[in-house]
C-alpha positions as CSV (number, residue, x, y, z in Angstrom):
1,X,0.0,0.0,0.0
2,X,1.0,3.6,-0.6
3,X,-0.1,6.9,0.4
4,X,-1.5,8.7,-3.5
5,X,-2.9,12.3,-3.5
6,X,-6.3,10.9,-3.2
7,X,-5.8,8.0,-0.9
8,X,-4.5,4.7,-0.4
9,X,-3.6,2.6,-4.1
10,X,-4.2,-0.5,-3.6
11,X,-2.9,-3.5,-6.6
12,X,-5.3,-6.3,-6.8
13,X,-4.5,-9.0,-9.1
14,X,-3.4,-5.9,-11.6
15,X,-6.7,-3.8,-10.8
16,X,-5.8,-0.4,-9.9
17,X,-8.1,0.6,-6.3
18,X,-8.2,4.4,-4.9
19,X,-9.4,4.4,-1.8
20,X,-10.8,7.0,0.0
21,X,-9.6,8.6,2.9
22,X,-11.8,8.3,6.0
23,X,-12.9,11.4,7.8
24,X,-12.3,10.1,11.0
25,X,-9.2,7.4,12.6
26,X,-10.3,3.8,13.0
27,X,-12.4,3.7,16.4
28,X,-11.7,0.0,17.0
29,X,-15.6,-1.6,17.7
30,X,-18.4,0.6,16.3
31,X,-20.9,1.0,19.2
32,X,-24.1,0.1,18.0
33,X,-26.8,2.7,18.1
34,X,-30.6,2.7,19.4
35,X,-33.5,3.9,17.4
36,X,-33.6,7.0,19.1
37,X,-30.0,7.7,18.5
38,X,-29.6,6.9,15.2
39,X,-32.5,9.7,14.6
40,X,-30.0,11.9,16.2
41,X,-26.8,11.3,14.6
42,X,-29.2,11.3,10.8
43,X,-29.8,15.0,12.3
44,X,-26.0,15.9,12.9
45,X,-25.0,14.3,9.6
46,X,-27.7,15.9,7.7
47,X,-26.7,19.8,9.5
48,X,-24.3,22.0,7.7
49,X,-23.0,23.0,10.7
50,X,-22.6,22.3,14.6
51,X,-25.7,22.3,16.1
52,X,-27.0,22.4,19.5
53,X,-29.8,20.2,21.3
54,X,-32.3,22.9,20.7
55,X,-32.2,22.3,16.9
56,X,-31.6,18.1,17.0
57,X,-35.1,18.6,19.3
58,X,-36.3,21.1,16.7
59,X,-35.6,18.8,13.6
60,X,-37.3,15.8,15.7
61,X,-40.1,17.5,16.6
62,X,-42.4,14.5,15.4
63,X,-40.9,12.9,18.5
64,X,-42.2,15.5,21.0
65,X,-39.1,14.6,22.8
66,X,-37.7,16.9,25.7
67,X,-34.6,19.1,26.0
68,X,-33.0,16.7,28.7
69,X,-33.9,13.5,26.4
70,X,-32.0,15.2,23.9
71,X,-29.1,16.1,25.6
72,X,-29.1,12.8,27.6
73,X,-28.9,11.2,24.3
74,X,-26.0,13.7,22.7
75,X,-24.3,12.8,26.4
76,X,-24.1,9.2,25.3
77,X,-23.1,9.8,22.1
78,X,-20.5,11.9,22.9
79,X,-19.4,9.1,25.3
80,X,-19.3,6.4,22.4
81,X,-17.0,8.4,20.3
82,X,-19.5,9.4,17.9
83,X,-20.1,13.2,18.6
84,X,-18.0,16.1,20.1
85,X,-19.3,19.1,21.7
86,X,-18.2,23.0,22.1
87,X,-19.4,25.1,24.2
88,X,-20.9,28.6,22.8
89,X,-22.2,30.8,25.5
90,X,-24.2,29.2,27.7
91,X,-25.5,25.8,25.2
92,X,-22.8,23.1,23.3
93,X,-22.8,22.9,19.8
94,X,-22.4,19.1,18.5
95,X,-21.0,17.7,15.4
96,X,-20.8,14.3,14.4
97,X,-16.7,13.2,14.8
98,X,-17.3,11.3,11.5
99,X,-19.0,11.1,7.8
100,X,-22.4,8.9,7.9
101,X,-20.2,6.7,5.6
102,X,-17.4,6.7,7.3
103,X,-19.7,5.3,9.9
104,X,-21.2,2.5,7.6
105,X,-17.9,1.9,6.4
106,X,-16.6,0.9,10.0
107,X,-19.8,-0.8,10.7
108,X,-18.7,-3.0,7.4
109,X,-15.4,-3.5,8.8
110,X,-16.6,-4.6,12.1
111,X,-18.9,-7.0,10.1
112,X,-15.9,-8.7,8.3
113,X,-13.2,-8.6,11.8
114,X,-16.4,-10.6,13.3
115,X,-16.5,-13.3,10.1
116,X,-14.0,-16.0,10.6
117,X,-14.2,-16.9,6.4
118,X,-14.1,-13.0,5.3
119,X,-14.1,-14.5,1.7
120,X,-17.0,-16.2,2.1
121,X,-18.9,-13.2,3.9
122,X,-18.0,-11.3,1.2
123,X,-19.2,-13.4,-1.7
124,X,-22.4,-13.6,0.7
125,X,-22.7,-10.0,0.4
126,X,-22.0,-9.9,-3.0
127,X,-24.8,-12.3,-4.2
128,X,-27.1,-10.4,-2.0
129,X,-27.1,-7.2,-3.8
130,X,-28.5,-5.9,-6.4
131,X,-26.4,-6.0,-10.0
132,X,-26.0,-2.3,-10.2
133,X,-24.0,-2.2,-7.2
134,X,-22.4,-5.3,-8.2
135,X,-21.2,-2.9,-11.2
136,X,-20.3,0.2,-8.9
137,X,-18.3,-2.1,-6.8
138,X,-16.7,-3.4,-10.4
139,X,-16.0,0.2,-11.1
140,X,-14.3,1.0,-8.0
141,X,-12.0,-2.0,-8.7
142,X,-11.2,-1.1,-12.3
């Protein structure tokens, strides 16, 4: 492997694979999220910008959740790894520490570490998606 403007390079069996680089270092095991926190982190990955528990609550407002839910929740996910806080004024401001695919990515990760035949859970996967992503994945390769 070698470090390219882009990313890693990676030769397999003469196919020529850019990788790109992840947002965020490898966090070792992905904590697994609840329903509830999921919702949150799809609000922090979907914001432009750091946001505080006033607008996650705001953007779930379906939820009718309260402030201290909210920031109980952020709390946890700061915790996990998954979210930092600053402080501005008197509230925090929270940002997801990585991409929503970074995030998938490591979940995928875990999923293989956890596979003792990674071959085999990976021509599992394969055969279980649909054709056009079969082709994506063929482009990425090539």
């Amino acid at each position: 492997m070698r470090l390219d403007g882009v990313g890693e390079v990676l030769d397999l069996d003469a196919a020529r694979v850019v990788i790109l680089p992840s947002t965020s270092s490898r966090m070792g095991f992905v904590p697994t999220l609840g329903e509830l926190e999921r919702a949150v982190m799809e609000t922090l990955w979907s914001a432009s910008a750091p946001v505080t528990a006033r607008d996650v609550q705001d953007a779930l407002a379906g939820r009718d959740l309260a402030t201290t839910t909210v920031l109980t929740v952020l709390g946890r996910l700061e915790r996990k790894g998954l979210v930092t806080r600053e402080r501005e004024g008197r509230a925090h401001r929270y940002r997801a520490v990585a991409s929503r695919e970074d995030h998938v990515a490591e979940l995928m990760r875990d999923a293989l570490d956890a596979a003792p035949d990674r071959g085999a859970a990976l021509a599992r996967f394969l055969g279980s998606i649909p054709e056009a992503e079969r082709a994506a994945l063929r482009d990425l390769l090539d």
